[in-house]
C-alpha positions as CSV (number, residue, x, y, z in Angstrom):
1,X,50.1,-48.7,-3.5
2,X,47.8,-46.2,-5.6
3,X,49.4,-42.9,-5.8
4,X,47.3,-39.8,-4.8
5,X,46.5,-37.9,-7.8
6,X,47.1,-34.1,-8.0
7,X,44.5,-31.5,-7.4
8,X,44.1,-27.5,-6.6
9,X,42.0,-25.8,-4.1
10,X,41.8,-21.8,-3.5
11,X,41.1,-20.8,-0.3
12,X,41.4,-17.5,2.0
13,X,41.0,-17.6,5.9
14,X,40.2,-16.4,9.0
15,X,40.8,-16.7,13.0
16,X,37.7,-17.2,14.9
17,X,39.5,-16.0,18.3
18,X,43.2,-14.0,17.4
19,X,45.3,-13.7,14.4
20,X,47.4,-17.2,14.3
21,X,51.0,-16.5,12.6
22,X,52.5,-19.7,12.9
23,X,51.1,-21.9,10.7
24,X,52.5,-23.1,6.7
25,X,51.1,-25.5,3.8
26,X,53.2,-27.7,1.3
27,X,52.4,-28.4,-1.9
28,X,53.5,-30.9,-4.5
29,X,56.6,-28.3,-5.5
30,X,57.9,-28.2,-2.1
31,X,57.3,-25.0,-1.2
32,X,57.1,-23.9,2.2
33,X,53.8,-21.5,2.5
34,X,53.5,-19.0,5.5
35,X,50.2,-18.1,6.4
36,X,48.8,-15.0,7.8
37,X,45.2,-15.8,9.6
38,X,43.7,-12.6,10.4
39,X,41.2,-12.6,12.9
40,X,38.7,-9.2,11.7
41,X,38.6,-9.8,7.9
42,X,39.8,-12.6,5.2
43,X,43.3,-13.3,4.3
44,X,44.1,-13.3,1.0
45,X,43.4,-15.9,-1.6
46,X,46.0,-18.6,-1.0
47,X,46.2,-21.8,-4.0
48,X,47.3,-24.8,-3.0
49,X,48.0,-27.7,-5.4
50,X,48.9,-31.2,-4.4
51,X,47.6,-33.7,-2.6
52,X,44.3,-34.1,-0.8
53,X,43.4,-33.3,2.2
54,X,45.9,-29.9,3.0
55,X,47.5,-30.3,6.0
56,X,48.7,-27.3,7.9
57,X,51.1,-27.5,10.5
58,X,53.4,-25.8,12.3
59,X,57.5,-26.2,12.5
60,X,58.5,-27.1,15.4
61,X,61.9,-27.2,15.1
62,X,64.7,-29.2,12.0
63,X,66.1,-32.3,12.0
64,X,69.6,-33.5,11.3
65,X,69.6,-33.5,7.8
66,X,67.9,-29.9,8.3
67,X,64.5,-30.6,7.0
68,X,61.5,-29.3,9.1
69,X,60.0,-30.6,11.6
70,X,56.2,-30.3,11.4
71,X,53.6,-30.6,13.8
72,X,49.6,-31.0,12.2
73,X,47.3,-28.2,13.1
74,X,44.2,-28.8,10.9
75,X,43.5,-30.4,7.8
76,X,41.1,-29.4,5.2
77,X,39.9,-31.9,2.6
78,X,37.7,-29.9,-0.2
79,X,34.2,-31.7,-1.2
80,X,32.3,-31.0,-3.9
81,X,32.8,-28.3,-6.8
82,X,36.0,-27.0,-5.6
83,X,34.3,-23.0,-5.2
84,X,36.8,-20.8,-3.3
85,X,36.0,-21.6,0.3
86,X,36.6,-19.2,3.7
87,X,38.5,-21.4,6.1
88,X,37.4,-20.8,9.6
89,X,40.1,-21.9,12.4
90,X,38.8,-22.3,15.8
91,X,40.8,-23.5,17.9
92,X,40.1,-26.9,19.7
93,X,40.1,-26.6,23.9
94,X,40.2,-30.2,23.8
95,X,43.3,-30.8,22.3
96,X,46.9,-31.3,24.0
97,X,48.6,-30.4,20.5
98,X,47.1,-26.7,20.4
99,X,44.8,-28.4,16.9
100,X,42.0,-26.2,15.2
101,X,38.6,-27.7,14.0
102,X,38.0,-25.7,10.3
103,X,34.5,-24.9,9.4
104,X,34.9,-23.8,5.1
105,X,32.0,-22.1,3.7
106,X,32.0,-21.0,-0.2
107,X,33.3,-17.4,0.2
108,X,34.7,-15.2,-2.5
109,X,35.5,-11.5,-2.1
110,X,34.8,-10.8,-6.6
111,X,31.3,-12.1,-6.2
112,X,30.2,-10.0,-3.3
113,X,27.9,-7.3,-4.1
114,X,28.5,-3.9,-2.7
115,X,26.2,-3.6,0.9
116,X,25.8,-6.9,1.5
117,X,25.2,-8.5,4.4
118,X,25.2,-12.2,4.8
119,X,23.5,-14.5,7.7
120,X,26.3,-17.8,7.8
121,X,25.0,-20.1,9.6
122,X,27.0,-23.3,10.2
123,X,25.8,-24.5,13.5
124,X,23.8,-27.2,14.6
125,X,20.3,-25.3,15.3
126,X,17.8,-22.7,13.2
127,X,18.2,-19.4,14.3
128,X,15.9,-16.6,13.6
129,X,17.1,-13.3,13.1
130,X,15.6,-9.8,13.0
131,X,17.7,-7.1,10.5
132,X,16.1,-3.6,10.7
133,X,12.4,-4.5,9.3
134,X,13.2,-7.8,7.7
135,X,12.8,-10.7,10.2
136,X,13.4,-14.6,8.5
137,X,15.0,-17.5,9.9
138,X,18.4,-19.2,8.4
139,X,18.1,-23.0,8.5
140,X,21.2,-24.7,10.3
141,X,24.0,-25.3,7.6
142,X,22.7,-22.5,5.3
143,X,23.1,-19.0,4.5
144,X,21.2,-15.7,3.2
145,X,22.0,-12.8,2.1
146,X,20.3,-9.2,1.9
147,X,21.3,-6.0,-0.1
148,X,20.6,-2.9,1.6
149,X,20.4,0.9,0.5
150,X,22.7,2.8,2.8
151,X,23.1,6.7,2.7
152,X,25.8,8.6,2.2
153,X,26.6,9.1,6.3
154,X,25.8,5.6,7.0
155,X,23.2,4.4,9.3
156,X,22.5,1.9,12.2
157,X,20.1,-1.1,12.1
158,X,19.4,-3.4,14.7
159,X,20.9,-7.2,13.9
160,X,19.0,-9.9,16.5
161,X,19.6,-13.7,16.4
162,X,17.8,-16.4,18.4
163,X,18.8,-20.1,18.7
164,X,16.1,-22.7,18.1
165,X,17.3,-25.5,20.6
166,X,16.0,-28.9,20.1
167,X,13.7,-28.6,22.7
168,X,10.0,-27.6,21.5
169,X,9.1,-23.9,22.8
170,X,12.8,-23.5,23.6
171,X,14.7,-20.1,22.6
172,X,17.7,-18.4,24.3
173,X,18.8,-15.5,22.9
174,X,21.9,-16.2,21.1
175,X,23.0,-12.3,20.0
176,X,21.2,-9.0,20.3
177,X,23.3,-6.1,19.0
178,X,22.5,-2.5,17.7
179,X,25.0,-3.2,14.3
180,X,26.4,-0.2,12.5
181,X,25.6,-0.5,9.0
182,X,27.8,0.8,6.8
183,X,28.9,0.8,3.6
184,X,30.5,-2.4,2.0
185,X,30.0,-6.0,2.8
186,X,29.8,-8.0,6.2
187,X,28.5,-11.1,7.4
188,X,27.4,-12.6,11.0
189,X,28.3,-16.8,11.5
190,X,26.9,-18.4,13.8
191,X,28.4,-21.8,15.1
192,X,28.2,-23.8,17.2
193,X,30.8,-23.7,20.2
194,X,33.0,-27.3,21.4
195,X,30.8,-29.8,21.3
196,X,27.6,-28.4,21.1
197,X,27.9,-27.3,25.2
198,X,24.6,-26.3,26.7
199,X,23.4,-25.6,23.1
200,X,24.9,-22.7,22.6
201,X,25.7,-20.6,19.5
202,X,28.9,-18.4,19.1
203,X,28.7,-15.5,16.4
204,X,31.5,-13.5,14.8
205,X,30.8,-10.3,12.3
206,X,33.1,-9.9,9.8
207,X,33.7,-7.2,7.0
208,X,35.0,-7.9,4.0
């Protein structure tokens, strides 16, 4: 049997719905990890080394030698340049084990420039949005991001997004919001909600 081999991944996270508290990671040392999954802003930068994919889980219990018991949660198996990724857990209506579905984008709080905002987009559909005077569309699976000049007091700018459905001359408004703009960095996501239902898109603003 060929043996796994090794390898590190960096990772913060966040709750799509409410903070979860109960979930850990082990890696290679053996090393229990307790998580903290905030729901309004990133956790902090947890590094994991061991074997692919991570597997977090809850504990459910020990057995009679007094090891853990652990029940899976999510996994997460990095692809690609292994960037510091935003781990996204929403949690899965579907499933009888209470499991979360994880949506990773490349996130990193160093690299952020001050004011600005990003558009994530990591649904199945275009949307269009419409930020103060700018108005540009974010491809489905993509991103962009926009620097803007804030005074000293702040401001307010309008954020809009619309859903381009797979029908032709098909929008539904997806979010319409007057957004306080404010010094610092933030970010919209748009996904898309269990299995696609109706064709709708679910959004969450985050500051970072």
């Amino acid at each position: 049997m060929t043996q796994q081999p090794i390898q590190s991944a960096e990772f913060s996270t966040l709750a799509w719905s409410r903070t979860i508290k109960d979930l850990h990671y082990q890696g290679v040392d053996g090393e229990l990890v307790k998580m903290w999954i905030p729901n309004g802003s990133p956790s902090k930068v947890y590094e994991y080394r061991g074997t692919f994919p991570v597997q977090f889980f809850r504990i459910i219990g020990t057995d009679d030698a007094g090891k853990p018991i652990k029940e899976l949660a999510a996994e997460y198996m990095p692809a690609g340049r292994l960037q510091e990724q935003l781990l996204i857990f929403i949690a899965d209506p579907a499933s009888q084990q209470n499991r979360y579905r994880l949506l990773p984008f490349r996130f990193s709080k160093d690299e952020a420039q001050e004011n600005t905002y990003r558009f994530i987009n990591l649904s199945d559909f275009p949307v269009f949005v419409k930020f103060g005077s700018e108005r540009f569309s974010v491809a489905k699976h993509s991103e962009k991001s926009m620097t803007t000049g804030i005074t000293a007091s702040g401001g307010q700018s309008i954020a809009m997004a619309i859903q381009v459905s797979e029908q032709p001359n098909d929008l539904k408004l997806a979010y319409s919001s007057s957004w306080s703009v404010r010094s610092g960095r933030s970010a919209l996501v748009f996904v898309t909600n269990e299995a696609g239902v109706d064709e709708q898109i679910e959004i969450k603003k985050l500051y970072y």
